[in-house]
C-alpha positions in Angstrom: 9.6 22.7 -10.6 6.0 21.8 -10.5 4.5 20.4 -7.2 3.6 17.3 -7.3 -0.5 16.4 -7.2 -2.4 13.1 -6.1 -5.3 11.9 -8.6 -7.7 9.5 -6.8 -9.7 7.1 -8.4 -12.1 5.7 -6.1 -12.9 1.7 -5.9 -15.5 0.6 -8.2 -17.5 -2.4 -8.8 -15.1 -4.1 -11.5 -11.7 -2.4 -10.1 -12.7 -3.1 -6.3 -9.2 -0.6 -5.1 -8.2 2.8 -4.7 -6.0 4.1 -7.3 -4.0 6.9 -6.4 -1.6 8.6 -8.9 1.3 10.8 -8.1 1.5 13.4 -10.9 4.0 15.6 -11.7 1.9 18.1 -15.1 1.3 15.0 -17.2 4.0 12.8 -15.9 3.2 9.9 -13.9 5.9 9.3 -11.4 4.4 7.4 -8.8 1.3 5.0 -7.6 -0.4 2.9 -5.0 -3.1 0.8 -5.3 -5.0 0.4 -1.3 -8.2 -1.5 -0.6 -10.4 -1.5 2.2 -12.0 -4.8 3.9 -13.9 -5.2 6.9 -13.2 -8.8 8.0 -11.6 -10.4 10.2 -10.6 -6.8 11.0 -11.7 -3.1 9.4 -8.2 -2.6 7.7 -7.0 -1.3 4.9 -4.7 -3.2 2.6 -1.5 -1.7 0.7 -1.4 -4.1 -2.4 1.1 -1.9 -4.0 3.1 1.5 -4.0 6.0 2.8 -6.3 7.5 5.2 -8.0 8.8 5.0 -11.8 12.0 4.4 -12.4 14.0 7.5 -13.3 11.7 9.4 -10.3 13.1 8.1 -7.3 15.0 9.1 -4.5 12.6 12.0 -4.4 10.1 11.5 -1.7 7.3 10.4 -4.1 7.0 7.1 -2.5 7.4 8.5 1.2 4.4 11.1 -0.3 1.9 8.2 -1.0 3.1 6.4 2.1 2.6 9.8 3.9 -1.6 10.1 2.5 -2.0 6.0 3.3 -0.8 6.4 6.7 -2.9 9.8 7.1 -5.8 8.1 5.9 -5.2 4.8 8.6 -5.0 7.3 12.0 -7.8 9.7 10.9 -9.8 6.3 10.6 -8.8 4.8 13.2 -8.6 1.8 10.8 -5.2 -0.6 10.5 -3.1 -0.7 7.6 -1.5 -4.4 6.6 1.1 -4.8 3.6 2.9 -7.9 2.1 6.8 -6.5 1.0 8.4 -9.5 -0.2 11.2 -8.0 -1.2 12.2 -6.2 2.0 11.2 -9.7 3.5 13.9 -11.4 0.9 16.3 -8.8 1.9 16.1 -9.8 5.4 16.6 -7.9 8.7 19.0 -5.0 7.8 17.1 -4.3 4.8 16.6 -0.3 3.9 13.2 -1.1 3.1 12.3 -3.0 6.3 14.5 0.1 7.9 12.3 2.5 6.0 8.5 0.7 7.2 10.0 0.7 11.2 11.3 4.3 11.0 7.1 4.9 9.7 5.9 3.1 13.0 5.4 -0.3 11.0 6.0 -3.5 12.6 6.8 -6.6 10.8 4.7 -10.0 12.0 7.8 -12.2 12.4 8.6 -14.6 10.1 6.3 -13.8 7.6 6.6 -10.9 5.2 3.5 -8.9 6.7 4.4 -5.2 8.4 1.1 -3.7 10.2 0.6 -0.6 11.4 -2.1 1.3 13.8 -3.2 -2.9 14.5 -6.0 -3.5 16.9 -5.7 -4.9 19.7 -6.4 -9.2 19.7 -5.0 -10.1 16.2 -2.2 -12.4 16.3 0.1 -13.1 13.7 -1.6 -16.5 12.3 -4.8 -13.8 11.8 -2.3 -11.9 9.4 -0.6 -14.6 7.7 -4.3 -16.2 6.7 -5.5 -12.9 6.1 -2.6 -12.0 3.7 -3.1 -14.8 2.0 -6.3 -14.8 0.8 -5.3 -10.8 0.4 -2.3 -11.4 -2.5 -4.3 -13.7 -4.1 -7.4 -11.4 -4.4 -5.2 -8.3 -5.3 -3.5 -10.3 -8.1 -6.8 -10.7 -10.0 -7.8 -6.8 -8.9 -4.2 -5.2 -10.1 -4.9 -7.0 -13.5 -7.9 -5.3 -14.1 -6.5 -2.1 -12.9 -3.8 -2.0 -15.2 -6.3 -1.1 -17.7 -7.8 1.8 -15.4 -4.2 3.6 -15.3 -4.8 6.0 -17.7 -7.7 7.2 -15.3 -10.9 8.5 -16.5 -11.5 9.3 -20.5 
């Protein structure tokens, strides 16, 4: 079986995140979208990760966590994600399970998990920040969308 290869598409003006794309040959099986801000806090902000459907259970998704994370400690920068779901799922969840086991840590009662955090930021910090974060990433995914197919 092929190994499986990471295309990056660096931000741009109009599509201000990262794109990375898991590939297997021509097969897409996996993708996360990561943007970097430097207020309140340098951090970097997971606004999505996945894997397609018929692909998982196969380490793809641990595979983009694994370059994220990377990226975070050779930085130095912190990493800050919104999971809903493992959030809706509540304490016990295999996806909360999954983010601890990585060295996440979930801001309590809110559905933020940070990781490599600087010292000083206090969960009201996150929650704000997340905020303002979901709502600007749900404009930037939309335009993304078109930008899957990566360059032409």
């Amino acid at each position: 079986m092929e190994k499986p290869r990471l295309e990056k598409y660096p931000a741009t003006a109009e599509s201000p995140a990262k794109i990375n794309r898991l590939m297997i040959g021509d097969k897409h099986v996996g993708v996360s979208y990561v943007q970097y801000f430097s207020r309140p806090f340098p951090h970097y902000y997971l606004g999505y990760v996945g894997t397609a459907t018929d692909e998982r259970e196969k380490g793809y998704g641990r595979m983009l966590m694994d370059e994220f994370e990377s990226k975070l400690l050779a930085t130095g920068r912190a990493g800050v994600l919104n999971d809903m779901l493992a959030y809706h799922n509540g304490v016990g969840s295999p996806l909360l399970g999954m983010y601890e086991r990585r060295g996440w840590q979930r801001i309590p009662h809110t559905s933020v998990l940070t990781f490599n955090l600087p010292p000083g930021v206090g969960a009201e910090d996150l929650r704000k920040l997340v905020a303002v974060r979901k709502q600007q990433f749900a404009r930037t995914s939309k335009s993304n969308q078109s930008n899957r197919a990566g360059p032409k």
